[in-house]
TORDREN-265628 format. One record per residue (C-alpha): residue number from 1; residue in one letter; chain; x, z, y. Coordinates in nm, 4 decimals. Last residue first. Layout:
N
[NUM, 'A', 'A', [X, Z, Y]],
...
***
This chain:
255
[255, 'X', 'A', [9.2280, 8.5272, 7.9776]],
[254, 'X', 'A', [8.8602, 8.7064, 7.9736]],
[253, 'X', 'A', [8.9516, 9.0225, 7.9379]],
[252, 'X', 'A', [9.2121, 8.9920, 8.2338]],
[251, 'X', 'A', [8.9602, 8.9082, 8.4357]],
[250, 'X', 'A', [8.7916, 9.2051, 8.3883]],
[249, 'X', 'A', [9.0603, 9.4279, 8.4222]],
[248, 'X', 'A', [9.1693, 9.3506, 8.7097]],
[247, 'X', 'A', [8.8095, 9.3478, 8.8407]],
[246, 'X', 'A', [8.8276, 9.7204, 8.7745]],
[245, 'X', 'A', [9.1309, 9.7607, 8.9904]],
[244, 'X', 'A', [9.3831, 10.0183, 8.7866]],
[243, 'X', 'A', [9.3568, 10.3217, 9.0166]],
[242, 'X', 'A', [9.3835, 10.3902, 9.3608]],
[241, 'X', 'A', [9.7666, 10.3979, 9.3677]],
[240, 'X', 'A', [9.7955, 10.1487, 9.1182]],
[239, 'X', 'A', [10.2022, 10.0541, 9.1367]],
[238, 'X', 'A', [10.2701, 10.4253, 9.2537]],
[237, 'X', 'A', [10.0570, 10.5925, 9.0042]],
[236, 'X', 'A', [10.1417, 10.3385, 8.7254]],
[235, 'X', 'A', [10.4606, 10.3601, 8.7682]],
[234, 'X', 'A', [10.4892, 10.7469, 8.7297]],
[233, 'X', 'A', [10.2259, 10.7332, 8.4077]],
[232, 'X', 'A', [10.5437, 10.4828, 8.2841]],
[231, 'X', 'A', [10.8144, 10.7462, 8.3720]],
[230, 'X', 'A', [10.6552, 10.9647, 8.2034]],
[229, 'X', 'A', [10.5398, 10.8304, 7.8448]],
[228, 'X', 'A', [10.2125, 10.8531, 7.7552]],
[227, 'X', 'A', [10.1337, 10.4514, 7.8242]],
[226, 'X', 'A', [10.4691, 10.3752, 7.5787]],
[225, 'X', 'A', [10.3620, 10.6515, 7.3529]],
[224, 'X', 'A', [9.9860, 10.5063, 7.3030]],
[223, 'X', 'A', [10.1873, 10.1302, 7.2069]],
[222, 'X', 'A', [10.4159, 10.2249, 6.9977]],
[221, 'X', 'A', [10.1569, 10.4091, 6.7675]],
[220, 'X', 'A', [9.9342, 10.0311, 6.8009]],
[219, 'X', 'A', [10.3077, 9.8911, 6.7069]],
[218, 'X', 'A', [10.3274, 10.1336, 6.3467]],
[217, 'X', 'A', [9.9684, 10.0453, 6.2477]],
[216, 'X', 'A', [9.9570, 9.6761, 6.3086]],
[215, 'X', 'A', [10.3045, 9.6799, 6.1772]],
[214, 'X', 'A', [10.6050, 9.5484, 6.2982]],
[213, 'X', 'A', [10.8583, 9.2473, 6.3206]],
[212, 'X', 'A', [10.7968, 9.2714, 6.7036]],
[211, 'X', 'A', [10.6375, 8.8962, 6.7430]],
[210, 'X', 'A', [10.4611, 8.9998, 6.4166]],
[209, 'X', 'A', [10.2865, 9.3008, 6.5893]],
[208, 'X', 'A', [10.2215, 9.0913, 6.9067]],
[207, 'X', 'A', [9.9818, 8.8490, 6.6483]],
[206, 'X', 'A', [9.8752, 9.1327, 6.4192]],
[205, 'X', 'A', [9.7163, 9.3375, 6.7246]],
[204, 'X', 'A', [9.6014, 9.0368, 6.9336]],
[203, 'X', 'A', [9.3928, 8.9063, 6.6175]],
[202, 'X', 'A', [9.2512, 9.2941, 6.5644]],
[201, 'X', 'A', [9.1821, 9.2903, 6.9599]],
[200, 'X', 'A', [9.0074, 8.9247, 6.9132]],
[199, 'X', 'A', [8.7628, 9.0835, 6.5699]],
[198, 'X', 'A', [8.8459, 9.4213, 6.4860]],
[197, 'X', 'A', [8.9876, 9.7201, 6.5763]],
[196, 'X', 'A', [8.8250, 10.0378, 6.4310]],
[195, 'X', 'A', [8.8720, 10.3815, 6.5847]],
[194, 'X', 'A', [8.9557, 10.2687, 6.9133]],
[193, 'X', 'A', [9.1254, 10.4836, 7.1355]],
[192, 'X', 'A', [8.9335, 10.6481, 7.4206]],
[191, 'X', 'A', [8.8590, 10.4945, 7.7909]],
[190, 'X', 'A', [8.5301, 10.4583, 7.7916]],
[189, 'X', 'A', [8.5399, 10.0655, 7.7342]],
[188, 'X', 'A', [8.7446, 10.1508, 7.4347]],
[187, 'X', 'A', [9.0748, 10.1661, 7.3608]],
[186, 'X', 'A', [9.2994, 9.9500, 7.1758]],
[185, 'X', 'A', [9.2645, 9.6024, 7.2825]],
[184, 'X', 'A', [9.2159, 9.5843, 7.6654]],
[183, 'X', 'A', [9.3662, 9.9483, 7.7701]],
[182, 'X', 'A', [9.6442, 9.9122, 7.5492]],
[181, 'X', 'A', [9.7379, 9.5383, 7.6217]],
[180, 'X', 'A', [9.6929, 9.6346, 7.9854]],
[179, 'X', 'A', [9.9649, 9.9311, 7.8942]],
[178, 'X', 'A', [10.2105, 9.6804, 7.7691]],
[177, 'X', 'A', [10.1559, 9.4727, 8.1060]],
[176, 'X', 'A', [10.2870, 9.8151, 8.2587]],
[175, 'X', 'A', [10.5561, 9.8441, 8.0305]],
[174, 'X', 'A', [10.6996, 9.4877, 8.1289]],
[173, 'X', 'A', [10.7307, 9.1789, 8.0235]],
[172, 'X', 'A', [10.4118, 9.0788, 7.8151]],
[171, 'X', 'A', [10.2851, 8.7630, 7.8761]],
[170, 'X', 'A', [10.3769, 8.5999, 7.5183]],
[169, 'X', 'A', [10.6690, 8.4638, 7.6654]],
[168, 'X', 'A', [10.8452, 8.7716, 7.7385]],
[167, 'X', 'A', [10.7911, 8.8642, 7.3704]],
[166, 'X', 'A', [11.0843, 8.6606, 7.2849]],
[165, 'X', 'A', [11.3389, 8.7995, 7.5714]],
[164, 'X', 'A', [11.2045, 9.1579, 7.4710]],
[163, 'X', 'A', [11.2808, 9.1207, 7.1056]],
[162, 'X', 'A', [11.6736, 9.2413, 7.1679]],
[161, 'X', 'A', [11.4413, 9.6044, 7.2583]],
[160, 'X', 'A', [11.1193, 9.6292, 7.2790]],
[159, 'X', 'A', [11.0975, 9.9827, 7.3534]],
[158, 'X', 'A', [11.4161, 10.0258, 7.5721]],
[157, 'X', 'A', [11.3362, 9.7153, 7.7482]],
[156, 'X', 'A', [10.9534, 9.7757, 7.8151]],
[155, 'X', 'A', [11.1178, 10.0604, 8.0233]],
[154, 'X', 'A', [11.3651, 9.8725, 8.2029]],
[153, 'X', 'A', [11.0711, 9.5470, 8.2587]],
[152, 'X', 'A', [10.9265, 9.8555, 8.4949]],
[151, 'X', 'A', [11.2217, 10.0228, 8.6056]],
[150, 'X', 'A', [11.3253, 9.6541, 8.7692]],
[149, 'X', 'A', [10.9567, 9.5528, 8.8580]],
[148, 'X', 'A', [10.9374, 9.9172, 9.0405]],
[147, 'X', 'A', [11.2602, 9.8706, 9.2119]],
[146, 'X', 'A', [11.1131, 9.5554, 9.3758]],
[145, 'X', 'A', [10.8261, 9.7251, 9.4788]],
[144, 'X', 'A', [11.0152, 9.9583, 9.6726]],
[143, 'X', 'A', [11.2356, 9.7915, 9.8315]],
[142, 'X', 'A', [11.5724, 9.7695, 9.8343]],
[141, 'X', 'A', [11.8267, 9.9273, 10.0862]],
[140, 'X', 'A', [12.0561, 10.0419, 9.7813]],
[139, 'X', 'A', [12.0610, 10.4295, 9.8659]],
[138, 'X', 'A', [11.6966, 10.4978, 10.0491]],
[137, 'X', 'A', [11.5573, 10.2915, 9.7491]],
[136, 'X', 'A', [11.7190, 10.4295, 9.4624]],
[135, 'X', 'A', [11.6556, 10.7352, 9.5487]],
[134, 'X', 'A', [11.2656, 10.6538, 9.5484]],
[133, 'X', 'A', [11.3020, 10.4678, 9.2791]],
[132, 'X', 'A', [11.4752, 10.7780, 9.0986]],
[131, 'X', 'A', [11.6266, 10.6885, 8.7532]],
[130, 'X', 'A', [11.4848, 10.6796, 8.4311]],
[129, 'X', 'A', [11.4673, 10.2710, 8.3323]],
[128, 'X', 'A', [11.7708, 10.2220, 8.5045]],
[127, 'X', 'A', [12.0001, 10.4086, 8.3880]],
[126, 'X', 'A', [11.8426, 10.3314, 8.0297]],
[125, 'X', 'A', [11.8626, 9.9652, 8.1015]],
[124, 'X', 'A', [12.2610, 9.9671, 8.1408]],
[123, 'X', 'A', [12.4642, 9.9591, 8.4844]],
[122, 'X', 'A', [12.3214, 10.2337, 8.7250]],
[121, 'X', 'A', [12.5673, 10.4398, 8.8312]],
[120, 'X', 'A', [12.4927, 10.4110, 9.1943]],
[119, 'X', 'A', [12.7838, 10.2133, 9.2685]],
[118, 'X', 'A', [12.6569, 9.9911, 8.9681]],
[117, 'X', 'A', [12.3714, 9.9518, 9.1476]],
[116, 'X', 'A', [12.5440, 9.7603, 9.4100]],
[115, 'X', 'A', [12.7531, 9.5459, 9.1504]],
[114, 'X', 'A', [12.4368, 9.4059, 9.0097]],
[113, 'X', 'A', [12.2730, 9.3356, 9.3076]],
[112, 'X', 'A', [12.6204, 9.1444, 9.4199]],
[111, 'X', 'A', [12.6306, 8.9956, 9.0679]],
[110, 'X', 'A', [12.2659, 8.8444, 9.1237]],
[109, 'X', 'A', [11.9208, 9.0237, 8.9118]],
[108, 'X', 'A', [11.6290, 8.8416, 8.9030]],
[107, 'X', 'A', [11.4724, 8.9118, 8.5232]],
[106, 'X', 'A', [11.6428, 9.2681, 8.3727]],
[105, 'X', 'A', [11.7890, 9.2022, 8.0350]],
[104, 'X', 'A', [12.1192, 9.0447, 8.0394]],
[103, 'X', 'A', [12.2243, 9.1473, 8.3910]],
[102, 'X', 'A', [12.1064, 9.5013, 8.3202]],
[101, 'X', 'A', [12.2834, 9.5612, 8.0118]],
[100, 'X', 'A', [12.1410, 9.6946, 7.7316]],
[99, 'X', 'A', [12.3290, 10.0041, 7.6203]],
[98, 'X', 'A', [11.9966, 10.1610, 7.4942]],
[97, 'X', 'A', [11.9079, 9.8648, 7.2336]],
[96, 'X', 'A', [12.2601, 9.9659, 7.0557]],
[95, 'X', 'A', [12.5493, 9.6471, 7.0989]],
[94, 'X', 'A', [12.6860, 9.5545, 6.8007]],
[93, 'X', 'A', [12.3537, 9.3595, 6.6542]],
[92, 'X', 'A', [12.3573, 9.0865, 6.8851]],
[91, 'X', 'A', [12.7127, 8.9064, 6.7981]],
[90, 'X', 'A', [12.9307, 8.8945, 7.0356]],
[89, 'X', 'A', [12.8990, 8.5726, 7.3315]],
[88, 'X', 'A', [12.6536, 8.7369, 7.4779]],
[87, 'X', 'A', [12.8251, 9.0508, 7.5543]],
[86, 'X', 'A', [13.1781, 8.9154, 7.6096]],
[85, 'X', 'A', [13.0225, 8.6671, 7.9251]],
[84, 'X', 'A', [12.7974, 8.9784, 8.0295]],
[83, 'X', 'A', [13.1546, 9.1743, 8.0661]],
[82, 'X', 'A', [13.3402, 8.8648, 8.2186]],
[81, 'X', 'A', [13.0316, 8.9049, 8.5052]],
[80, 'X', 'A', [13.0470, 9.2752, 8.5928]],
[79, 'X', 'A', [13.4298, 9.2629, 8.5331]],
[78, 'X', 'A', [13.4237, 8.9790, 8.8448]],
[77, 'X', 'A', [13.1585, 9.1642, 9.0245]],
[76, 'X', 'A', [13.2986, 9.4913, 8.9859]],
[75, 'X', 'A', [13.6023, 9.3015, 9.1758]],
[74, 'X', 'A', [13.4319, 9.1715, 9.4601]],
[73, 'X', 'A', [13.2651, 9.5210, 9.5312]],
[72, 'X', 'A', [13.5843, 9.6995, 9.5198]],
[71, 'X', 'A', [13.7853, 9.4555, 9.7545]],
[70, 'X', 'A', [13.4484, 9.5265, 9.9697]],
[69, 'X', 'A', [13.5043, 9.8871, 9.9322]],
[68, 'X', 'A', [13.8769, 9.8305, 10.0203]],
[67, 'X', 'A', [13.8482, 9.6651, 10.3641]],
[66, 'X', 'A', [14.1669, 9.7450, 10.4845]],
[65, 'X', 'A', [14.1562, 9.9041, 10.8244]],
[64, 'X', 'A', [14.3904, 10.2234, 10.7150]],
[63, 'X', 'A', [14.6667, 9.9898, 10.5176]],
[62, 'X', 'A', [14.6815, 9.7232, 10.7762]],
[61, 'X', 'A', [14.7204, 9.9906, 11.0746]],
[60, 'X', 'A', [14.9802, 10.1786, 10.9388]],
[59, 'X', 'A', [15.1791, 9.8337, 10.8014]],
[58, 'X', 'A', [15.1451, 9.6999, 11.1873]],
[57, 'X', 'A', [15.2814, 10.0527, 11.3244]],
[56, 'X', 'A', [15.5523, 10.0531, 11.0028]],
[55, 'X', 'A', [15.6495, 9.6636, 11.1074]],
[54, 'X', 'A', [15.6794, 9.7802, 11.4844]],
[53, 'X', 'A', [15.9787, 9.5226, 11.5461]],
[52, 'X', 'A', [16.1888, 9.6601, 11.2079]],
[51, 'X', 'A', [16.1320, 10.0082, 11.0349]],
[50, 'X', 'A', [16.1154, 9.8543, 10.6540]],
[49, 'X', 'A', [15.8181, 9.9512, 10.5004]],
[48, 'X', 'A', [15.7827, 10.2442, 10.2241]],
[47, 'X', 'A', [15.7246, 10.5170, 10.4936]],
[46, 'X', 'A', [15.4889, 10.3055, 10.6924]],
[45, 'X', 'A', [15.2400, 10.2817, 10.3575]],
[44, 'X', 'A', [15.2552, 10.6677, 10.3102]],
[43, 'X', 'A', [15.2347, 10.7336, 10.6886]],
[42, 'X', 'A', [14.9220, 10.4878, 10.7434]],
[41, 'X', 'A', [14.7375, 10.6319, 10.3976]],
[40, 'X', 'A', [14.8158, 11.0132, 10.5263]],
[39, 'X', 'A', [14.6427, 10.8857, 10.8663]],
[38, 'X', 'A', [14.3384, 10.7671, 10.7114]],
[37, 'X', 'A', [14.2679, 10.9586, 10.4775]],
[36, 'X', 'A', [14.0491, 11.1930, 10.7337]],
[35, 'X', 'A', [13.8996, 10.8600, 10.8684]],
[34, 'X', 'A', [13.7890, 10.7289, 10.4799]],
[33, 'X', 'A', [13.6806, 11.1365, 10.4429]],
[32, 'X', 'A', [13.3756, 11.0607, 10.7234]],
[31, 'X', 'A', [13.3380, 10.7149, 10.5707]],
[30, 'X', 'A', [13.2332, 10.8310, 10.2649]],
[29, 'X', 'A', [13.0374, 11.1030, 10.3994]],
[28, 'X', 'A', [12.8660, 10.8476, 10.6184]],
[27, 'X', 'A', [12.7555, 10.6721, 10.3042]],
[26, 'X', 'A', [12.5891, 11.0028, 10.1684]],
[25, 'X', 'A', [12.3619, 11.0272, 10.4344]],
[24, 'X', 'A', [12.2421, 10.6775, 10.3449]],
[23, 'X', 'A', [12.3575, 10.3133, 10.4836]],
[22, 'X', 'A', [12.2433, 10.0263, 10.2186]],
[21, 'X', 'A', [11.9661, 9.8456, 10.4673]],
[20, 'X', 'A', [12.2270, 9.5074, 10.4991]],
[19, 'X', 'A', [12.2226, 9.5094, 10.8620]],
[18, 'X', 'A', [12.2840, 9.9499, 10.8949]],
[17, 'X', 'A', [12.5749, 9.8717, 10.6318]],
[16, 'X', 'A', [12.7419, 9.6151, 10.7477]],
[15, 'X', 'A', [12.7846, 9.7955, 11.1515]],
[14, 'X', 'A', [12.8471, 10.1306, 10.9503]],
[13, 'X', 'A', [13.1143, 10.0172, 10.7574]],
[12, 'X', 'A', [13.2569, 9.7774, 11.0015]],
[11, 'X', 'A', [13.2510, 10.0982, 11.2593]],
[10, 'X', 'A', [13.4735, 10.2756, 10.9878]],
[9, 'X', 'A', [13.6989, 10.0525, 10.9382]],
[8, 'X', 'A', [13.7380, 10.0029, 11.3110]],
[7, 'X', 'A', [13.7984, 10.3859, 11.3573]],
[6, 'X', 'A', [14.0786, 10.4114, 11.0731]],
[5, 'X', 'A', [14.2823, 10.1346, 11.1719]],
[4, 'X', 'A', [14.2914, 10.2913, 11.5363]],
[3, 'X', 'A', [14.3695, 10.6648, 11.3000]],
[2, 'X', 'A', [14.6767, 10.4642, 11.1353]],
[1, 'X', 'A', [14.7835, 10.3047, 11.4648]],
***
């Protein structure tokens, strides 16, 4: 009964799984050792029932076909969401830029998305900011271009920190809109930094720079390692394959 229990477990598994895009090498592990356990979970849970009218054979089965990753799931979601609740409630300045959480940073994230990537260890901005999208991708069943926004607002995260809600509304959200602001204000139409900024860039400059509490000086700096920094080049290969479009560029001049 324990090993029956077992097998439908473990055709749920891969049934949910294959519909919802989430099944990966690594899942079938999972569920590889979930019908190895499965008879030492029936004969622990059948020893501590009471042998009366095939109780054990009913507990054996129970105990083996129990849905316990999606016991799991509902409960990360209920610590997932009391743990946001504590978060914003506390004050701002107890929690370190780098232990962001996703569900209080990252735009478009549910508790079940939330929960899934925390199965992948990937909870807080910096896991998510550096991970694998391609990883990610074959693990969680989402696509690509979704996991791009997520590292991509992940990254501005880190750098803009609590400020990132604010500057949001000034139409930056993301490193890569942070490297448009680079390429429009503080380089050149060649492609080099800008000695002297002056005029609409200069205005841009001091405008972000007080939305950041900054400097001119000090946010232009923040600016060059933000569009030098790895995982941002990465983005930019796979979100402009072919390069940055020119008449991107252009009309985003004139805005």
């Amino acid at each position: 009964m324990a090993l029956v229990g077992g097998y439908i477990w473990s055709v749920f598994q891969i049934t949910a799984r294959s519909r919802s895009s989430e099944l990966s090498p690594d899942d079938l592990f999972e569920i590889d050792l979930g019908l190895l356990a499965a008879v030492p979970i029936g004969i622990a849970f059948s020893l501590i029932t009471l042998e009366a009218n095939g109780l054990r054979s009913f507990v054996a089965f129970s105990a083996s076909a129990f849905p316990l990753r999606d016991v799991q799931r509902l409960f990360r979601q209920y610590t997932t969401r009391k743990t946001l609740e504590s978060s914003s409630d506390s004050a701002p300045a107890v929690a370190r830029p780098s232990e962001l959480h996703l569900g209080n940073t990252i735009e478009g994230l549910s508790d079940p998305t939330l929960v899934r990537l925390g199965e992948l260890g990937i909870s807080t901005v910096l896991d998510m900011a550096y991970c694998d999208p391609i990883k990610v991708m074959v693990q969680s069943g989402f696509s690509l271009t979704v996991i791009i926004d997520w590292i991509d607002q992940s990254l501005w995260a880190l750098y803009a920190g609590e400020l990132k809600t604010k500057i949001d509304k000034l139409g930056i959200r993301c490193s890569l809109d942070a490297c448009e602001f680079t390429d429009l204000h503080l380089r050149d139409d060649s492609g080099k930094k800008k000695t002297t900024i002056d005029g609409a860039d200069k205005e841009a400059l001091e405008a972000l720079a007080q939305a950041m509490n900054s400097t001119p000086v000090l946010l232009a700096d923040l600016m060059f390692r933000i569009e030098c920094d790895p995982q941002v080049v990465l983005l930019r290969k796979l979100w402009y394959p072919h390069g940055v479009p020119q008449d991107l560029k252009a009309s985003a001049a004139k805005v």
